[in-house]
C-alpha positions as CSV (number, residue, x, y, z in Angstrom):
1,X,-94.5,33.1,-11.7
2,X,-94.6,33.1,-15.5
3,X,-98.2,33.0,-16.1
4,X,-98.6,35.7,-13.4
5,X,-95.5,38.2,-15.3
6,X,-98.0,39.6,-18.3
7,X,-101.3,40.1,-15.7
8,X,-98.8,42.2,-13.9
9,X,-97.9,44.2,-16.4
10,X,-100.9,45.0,-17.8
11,X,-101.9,46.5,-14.9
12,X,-99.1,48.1,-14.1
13,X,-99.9,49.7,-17.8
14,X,-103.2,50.5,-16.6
15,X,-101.7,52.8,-13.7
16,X,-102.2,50.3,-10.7
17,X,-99.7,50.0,-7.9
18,X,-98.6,46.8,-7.0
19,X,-98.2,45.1,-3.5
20,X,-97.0,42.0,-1.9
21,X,-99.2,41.2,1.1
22,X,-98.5,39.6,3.8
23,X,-94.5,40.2,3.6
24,X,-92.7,37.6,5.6
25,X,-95.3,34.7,5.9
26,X,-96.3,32.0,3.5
27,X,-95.8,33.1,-0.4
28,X,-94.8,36.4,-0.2
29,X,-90.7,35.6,0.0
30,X,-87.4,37.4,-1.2
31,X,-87.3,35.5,-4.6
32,X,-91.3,36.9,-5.4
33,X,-90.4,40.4,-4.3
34,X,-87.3,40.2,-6.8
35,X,-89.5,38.4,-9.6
36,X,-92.2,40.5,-9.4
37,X,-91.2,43.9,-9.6
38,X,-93.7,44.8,-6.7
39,X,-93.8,49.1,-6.1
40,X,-95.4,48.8,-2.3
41,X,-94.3,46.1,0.4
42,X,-97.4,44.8,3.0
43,X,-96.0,44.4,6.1
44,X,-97.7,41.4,7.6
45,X,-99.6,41.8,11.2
46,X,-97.9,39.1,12.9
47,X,-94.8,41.2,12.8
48,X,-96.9,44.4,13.8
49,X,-98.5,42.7,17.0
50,X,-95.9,42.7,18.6
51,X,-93.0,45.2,17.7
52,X,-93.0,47.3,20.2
53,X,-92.9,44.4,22.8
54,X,-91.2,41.5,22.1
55,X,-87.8,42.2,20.2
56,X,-87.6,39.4,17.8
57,X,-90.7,40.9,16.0
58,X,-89.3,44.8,16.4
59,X,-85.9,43.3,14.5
60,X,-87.8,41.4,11.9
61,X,-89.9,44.5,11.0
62,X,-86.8,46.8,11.3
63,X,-85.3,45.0,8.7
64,X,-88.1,44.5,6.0
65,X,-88.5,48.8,7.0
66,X,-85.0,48.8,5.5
67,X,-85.0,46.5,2.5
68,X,-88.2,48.0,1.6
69,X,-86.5,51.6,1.7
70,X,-83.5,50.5,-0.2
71,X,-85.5,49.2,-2.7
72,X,-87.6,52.1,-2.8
73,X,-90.8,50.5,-2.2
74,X,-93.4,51.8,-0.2
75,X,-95.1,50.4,3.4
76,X,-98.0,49.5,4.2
77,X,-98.0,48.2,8.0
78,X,-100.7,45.7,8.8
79,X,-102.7,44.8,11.7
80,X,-102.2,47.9,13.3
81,X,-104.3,48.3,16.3
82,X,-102.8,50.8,18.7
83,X,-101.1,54.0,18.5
84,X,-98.0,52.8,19.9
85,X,-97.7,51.3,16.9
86,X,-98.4,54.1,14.6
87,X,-95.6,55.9,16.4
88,X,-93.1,53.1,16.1
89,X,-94.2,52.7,12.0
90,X,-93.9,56.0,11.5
91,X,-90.8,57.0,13.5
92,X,-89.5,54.5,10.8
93,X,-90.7,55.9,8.1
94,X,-93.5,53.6,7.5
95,X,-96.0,55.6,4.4
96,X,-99.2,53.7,5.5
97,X,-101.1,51.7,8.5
98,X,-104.1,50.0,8.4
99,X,-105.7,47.8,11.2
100,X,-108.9,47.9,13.8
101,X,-107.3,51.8,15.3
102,X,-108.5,53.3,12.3
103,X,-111.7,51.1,11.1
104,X,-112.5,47.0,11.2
105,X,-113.2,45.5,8.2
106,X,-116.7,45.8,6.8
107,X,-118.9,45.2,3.4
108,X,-118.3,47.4,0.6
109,X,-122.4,49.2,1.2
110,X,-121.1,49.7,4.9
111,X,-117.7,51.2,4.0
112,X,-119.6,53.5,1.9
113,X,-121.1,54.5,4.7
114,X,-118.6,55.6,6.8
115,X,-116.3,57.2,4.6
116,X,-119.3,59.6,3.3
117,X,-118.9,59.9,7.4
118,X,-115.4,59.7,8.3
119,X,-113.5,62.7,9.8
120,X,-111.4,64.9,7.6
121,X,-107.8,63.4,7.6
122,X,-104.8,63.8,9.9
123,X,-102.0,65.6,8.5
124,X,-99.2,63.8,9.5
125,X,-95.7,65.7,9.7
126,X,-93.6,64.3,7.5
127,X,-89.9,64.1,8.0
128,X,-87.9,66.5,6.6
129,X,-86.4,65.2,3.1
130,X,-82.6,65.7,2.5
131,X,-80.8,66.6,-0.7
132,X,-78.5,65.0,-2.5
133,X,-75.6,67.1,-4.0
């Protein structure tokens, strides 16, 4: 982690974001997301598979939903492929999806492409925001 702490920062000085990917599988564990300072949380797509029907994956993405939020983080939803999903994410107040609904991966000349292409985007209703007094 040390050698990883000062590349980091310097971007974090150069205005980039930075994201754990992949939350809940392999590397990316409580102790990184502490030690790294991380501002968005990736949610990984074997917990977005199958949220909505198997409930051991609906709790498990529940929960890092609600560690991300108390840490303030944003979310990033992977893997998501069907709007089912999207409904589930959002009625938890998931910020971002990405997954085969929306577009499948494809080279950077291709991507190009499409977004000169793509359709203007959905507004999506966001929920109403409550003040603290």
């Amino acid at each position: 982690m040390p050698k990883t702490t000062p590349v980091i920062q310097a971007f974090r000085e150069a205005g980039y974001e930075i994201a754990i990917d992949d939350f809940g599988t392999g590397y990316s564990n409580l102790h990184n997301l502490h030690a790294l300072n991380v501002d968005i949380l990736k949610i990984d797509k074997t917990f977005v598979d199958t949220l909505t029907t198997n409930n051991t994956s609906h709790l498990i993405a529940e929960h890092i939903i609600e560690m991300a939020r108390g840490l303030r983080l944003k979310t990033i939803a992977e893997g998501v492929e069907t709007p089912e999903q999207v409904s589930w994410l959002y009625k938890r107040g998931v910020q971002y999806c990405q997954g085969w609904l929306f577009a499948k991966a494809m080279p950077a000349r291709e991507f190009m492409q499409w977004l000169a292409n793509a359709p203007a985007p959905v507004n999506v209703p966001q929920p109403p925001r409550h003040a603290e007094i």
